[in-house]
C-alpha beads as a LAMMPS data file, in Angstrom:
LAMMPS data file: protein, C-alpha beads

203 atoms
202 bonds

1 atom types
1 bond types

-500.0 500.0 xlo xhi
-500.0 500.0 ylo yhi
-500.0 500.0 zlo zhi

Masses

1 110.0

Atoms # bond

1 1 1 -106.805 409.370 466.921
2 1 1 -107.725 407.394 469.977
3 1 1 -111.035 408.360 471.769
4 1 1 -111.993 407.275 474.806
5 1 1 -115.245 408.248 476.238
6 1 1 -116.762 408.570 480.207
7 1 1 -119.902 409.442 481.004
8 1 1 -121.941 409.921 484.062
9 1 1 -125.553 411.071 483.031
10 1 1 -127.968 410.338 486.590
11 1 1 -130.986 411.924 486.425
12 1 1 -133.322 411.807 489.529
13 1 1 -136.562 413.085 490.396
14 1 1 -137.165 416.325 492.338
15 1 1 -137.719 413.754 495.519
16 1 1 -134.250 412.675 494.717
17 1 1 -135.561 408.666 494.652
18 1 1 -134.957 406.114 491.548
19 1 1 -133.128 407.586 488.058
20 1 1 -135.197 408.032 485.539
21 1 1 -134.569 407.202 481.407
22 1 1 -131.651 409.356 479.861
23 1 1 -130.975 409.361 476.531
24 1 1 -127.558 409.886 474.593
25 1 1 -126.151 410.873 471.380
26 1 1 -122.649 411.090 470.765
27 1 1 -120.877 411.907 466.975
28 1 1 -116.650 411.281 467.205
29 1 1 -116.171 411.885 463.668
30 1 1 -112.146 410.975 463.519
31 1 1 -111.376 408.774 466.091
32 1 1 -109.772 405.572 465.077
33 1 1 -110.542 403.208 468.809
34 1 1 -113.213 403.976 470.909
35 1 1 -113.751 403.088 474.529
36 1 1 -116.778 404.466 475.659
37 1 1 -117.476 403.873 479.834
38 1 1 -121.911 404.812 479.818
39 1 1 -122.772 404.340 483.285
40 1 1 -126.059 405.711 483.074
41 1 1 -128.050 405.761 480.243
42 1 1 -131.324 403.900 478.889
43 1 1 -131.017 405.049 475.160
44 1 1 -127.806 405.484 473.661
45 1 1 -126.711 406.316 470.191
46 1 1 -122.723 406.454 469.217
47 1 1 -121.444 407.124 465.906
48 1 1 -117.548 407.260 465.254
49 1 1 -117.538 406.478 461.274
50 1 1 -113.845 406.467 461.362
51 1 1 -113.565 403.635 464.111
52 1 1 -111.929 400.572 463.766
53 1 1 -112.328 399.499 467.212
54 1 1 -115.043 399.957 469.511
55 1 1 -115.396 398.417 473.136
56 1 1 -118.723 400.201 474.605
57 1 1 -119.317 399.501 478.322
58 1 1 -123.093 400.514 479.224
59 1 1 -124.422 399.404 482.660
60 1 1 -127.729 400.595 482.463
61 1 1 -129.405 399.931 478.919
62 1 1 -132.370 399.891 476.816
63 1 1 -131.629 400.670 473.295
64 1 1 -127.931 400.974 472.154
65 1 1 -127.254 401.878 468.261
66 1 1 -123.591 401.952 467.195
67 1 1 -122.890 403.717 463.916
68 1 1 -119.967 402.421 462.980
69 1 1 -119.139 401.364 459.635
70 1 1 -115.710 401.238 459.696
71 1 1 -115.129 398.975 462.744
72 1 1 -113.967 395.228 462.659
73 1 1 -113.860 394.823 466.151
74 1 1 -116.846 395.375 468.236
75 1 1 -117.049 394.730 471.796
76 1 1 -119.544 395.545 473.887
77 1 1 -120.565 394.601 477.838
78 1 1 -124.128 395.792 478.821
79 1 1 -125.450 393.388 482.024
80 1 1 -128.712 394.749 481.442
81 1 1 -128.711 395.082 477.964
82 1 1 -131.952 394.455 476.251
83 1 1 -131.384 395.408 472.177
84 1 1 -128.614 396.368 470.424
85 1 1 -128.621 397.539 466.586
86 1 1 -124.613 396.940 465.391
87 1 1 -123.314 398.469 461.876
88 1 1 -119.826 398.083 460.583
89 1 1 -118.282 395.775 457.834
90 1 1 -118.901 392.492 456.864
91 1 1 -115.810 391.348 458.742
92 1 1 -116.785 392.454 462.050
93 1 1 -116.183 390.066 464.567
94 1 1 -118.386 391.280 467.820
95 1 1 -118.459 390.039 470.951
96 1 1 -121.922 390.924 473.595
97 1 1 -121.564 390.222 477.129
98 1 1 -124.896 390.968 478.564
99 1 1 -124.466 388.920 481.926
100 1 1 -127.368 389.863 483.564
101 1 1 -130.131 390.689 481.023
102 1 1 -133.352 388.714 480.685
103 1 1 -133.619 389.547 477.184
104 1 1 -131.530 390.289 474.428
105 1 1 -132.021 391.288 470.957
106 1 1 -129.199 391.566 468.280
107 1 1 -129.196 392.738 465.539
108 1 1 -125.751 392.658 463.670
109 1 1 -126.963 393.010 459.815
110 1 1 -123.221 392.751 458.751
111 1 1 -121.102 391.129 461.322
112 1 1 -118.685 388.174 460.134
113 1 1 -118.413 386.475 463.825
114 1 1 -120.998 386.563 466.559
115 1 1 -120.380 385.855 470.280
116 1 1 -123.023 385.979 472.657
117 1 1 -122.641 385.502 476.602
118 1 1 -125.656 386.187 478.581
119 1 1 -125.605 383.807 481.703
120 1 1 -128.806 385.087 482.962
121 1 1 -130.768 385.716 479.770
122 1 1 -134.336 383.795 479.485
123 1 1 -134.751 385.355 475.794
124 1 1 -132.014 385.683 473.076
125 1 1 -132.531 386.606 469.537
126 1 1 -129.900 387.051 467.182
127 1 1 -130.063 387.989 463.638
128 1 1 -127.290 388.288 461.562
129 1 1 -127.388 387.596 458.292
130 1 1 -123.847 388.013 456.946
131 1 1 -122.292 386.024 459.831
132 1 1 -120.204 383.319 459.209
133 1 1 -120.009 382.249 462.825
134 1 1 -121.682 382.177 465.737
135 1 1 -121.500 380.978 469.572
136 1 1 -124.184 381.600 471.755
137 1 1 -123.953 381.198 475.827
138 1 1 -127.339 381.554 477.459
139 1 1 -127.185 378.638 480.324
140 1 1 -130.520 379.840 481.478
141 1 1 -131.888 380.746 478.098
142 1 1 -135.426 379.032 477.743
143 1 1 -136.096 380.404 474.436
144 1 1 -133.403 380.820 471.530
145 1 1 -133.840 382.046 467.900
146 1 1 -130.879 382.628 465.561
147 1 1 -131.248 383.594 462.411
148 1 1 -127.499 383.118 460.912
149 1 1 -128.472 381.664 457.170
150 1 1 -124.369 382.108 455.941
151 1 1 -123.494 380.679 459.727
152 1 1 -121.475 377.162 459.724
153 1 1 -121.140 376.182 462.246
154 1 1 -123.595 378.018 464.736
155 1 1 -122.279 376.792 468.474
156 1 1 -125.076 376.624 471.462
157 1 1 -124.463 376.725 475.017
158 1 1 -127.943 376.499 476.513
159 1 1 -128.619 373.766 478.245
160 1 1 -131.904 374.664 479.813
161 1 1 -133.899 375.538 476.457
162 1 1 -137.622 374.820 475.811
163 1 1 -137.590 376.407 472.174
164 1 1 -134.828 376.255 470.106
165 1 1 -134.992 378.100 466.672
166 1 1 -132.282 378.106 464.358
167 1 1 -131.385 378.960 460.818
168 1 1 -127.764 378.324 459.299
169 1 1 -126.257 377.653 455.971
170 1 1 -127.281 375.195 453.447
171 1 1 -125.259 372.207 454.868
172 1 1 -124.455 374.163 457.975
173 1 1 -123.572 372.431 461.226
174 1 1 -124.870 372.923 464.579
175 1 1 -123.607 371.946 467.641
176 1 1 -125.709 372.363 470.920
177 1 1 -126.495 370.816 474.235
178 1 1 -129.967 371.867 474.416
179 1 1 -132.162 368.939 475.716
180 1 1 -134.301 366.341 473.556
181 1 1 -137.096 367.757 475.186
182 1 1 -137.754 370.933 473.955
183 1 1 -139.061 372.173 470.967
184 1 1 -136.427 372.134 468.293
185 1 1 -136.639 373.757 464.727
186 1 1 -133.380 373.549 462.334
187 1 1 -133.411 375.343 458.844
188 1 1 -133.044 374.025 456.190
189 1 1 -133.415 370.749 455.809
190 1 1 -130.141 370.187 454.840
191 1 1 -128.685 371.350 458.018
192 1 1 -126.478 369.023 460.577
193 1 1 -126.753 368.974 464.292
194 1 1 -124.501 367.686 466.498
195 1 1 -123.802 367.149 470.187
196 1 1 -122.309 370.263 471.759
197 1 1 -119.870 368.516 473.711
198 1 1 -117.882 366.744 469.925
199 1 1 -117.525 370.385 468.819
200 1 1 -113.265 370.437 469.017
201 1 1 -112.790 374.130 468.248
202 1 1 -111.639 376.900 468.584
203 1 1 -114.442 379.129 468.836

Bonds

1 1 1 2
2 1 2 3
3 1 3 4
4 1 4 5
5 1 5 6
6 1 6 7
7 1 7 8
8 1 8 9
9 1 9 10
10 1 10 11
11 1 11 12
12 1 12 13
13 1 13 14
14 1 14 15
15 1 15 16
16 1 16 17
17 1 17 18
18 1 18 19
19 1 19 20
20 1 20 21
21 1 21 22
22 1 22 23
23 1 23 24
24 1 24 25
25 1 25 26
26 1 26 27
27 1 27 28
28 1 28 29
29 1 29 30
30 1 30 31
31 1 31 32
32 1 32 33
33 1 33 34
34 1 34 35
35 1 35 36
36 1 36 37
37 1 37 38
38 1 38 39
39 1 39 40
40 1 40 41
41 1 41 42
42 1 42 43
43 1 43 44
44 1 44 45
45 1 45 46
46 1 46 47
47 1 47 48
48 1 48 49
49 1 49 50
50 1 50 51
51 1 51 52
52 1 52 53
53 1 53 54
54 1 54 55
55 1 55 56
56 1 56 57
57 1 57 58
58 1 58 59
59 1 59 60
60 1 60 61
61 1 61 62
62 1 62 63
63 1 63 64
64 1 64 65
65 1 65 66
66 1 66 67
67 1 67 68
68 1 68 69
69 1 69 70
70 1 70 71
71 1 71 72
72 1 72 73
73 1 73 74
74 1 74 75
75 1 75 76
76 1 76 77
77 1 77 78
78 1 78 79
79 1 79 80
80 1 80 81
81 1 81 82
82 1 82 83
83 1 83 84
84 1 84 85
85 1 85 86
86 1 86 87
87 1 87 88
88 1 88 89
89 1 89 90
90 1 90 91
91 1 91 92
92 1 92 93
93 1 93 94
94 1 94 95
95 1 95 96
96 1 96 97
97 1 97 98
98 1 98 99
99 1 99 100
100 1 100 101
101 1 101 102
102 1 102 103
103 1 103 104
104 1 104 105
105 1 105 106
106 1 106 107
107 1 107 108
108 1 108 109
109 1 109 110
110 1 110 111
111 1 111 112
112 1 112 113
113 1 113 114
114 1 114 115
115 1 115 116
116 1 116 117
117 1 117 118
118 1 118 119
119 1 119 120
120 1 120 121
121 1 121 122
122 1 122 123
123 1 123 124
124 1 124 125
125 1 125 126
126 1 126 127
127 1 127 128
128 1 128 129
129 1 129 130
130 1 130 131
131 1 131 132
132 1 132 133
133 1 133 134
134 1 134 135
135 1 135 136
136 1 136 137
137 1 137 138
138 1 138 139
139 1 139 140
140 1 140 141
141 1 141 142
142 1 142 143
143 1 143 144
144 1 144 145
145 1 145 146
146 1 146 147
147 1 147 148
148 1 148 149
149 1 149 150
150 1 150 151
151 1 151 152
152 1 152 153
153 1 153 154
154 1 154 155
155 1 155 156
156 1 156 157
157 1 157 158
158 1 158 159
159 1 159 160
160 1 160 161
161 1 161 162
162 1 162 163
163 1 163 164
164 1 164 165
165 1 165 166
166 1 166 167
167 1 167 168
168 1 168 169
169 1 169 170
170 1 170 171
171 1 171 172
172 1 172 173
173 1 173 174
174 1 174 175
175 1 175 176
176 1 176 177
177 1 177 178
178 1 178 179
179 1 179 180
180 1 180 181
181 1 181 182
182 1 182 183
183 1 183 184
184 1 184 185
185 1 185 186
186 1 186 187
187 1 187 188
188 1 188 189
189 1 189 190
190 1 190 191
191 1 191 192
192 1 192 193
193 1 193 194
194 1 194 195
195 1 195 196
196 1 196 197
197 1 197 198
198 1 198 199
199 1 199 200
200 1 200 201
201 1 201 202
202 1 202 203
């Protein structure tokens, strides 16, 4: 069963001037891919337990929770996304575009493969602790923390970075471009780091 999902939910004031926070809840209980178009909504909670794809587009966004813990394929664009909560299996490879947001918070307890693109972002954290691999574009990121501890390697595109906080696999590699200058910290010990631009692929 294939689901796809549009919704329009602008609320404005009685003066008719700027939209005001709308929250959403929506249960698809047998639908096998879901593409959900949210172009208003600060709070948003989807659950499709049956889902093994979901692509989520949500242009206005605050909180977004997806229930989904039969998914392996996540994909999700939010430009102004600030925190996203991702469930599904172990395997999940998900991919966040979140072009425009100054912050972004993900959590992705069970996600395999990470992808982050946030051009704009000044704050990314990412935790996700059953993640194999990760790749993390924030080219105007000034803070990063990653908390990956089963990630090898963990791939970092941020080239203007003042803190850089990372934790990989025992023996993991990292590869960034972030400058000698800022503050770098690189758990554990036994971790590698290595020059963003010898990293040969693929991602």
């Amino acid at each position: 069963m294939i689901a796809l999902v549009a919704v329009l939910a602008c609320f404005t004031t009685a003066y008719g001037d700027a939209p005001v926070a709308v929250t959403l809840t929506a249960t698809l209980k047998a639908a096998s891919f879901v593409n959900a178009t949210l172009q208003m909504g600060d709070t948003i909670t989807l659950t499709a337990g049956a889902a093994d794809t979901v692509i989520v587009t949500a242009i206005n966004l605050t909180t977004l929770t997806l229930n989904t813990p039969s998914a392996t394929f996540i994909n999700v664009t939010a430009p102004v996304a600030i925190i996203l909560d991702l469930s599904g299996p172990v395997a999940a490879t998900v991919h966040l575009d979140a072009s425009l947001s100054p912050k972004v918070t993900l959590n992705a307890e069970v996600a395999g493969v990470v992808y982050i693109t946030s051009e704009a972002s000044q704050t990314v954290y990412l935790t996700a602790p059953n993640a194999t691999r990760t790749y993390v574009r924030a080219l105007e990121g000034r803070t990063i923390n990653i908390d990956a501890h089963k990630a090898s390697p963990i791939i970092v595109d941020a080239a203007n970075t003042n803190t850089f906080t990372v934790t990989c696999a025992d023996n993991g590699i990292v590869y960034d471009n972030v400058p000698s200058t800022a503050t770098k910290t690189i758990n554990p010990a036994s971790a590698h780091e290595f020059a963003l631009s010898t990293f040969a692929g693929p991602y």
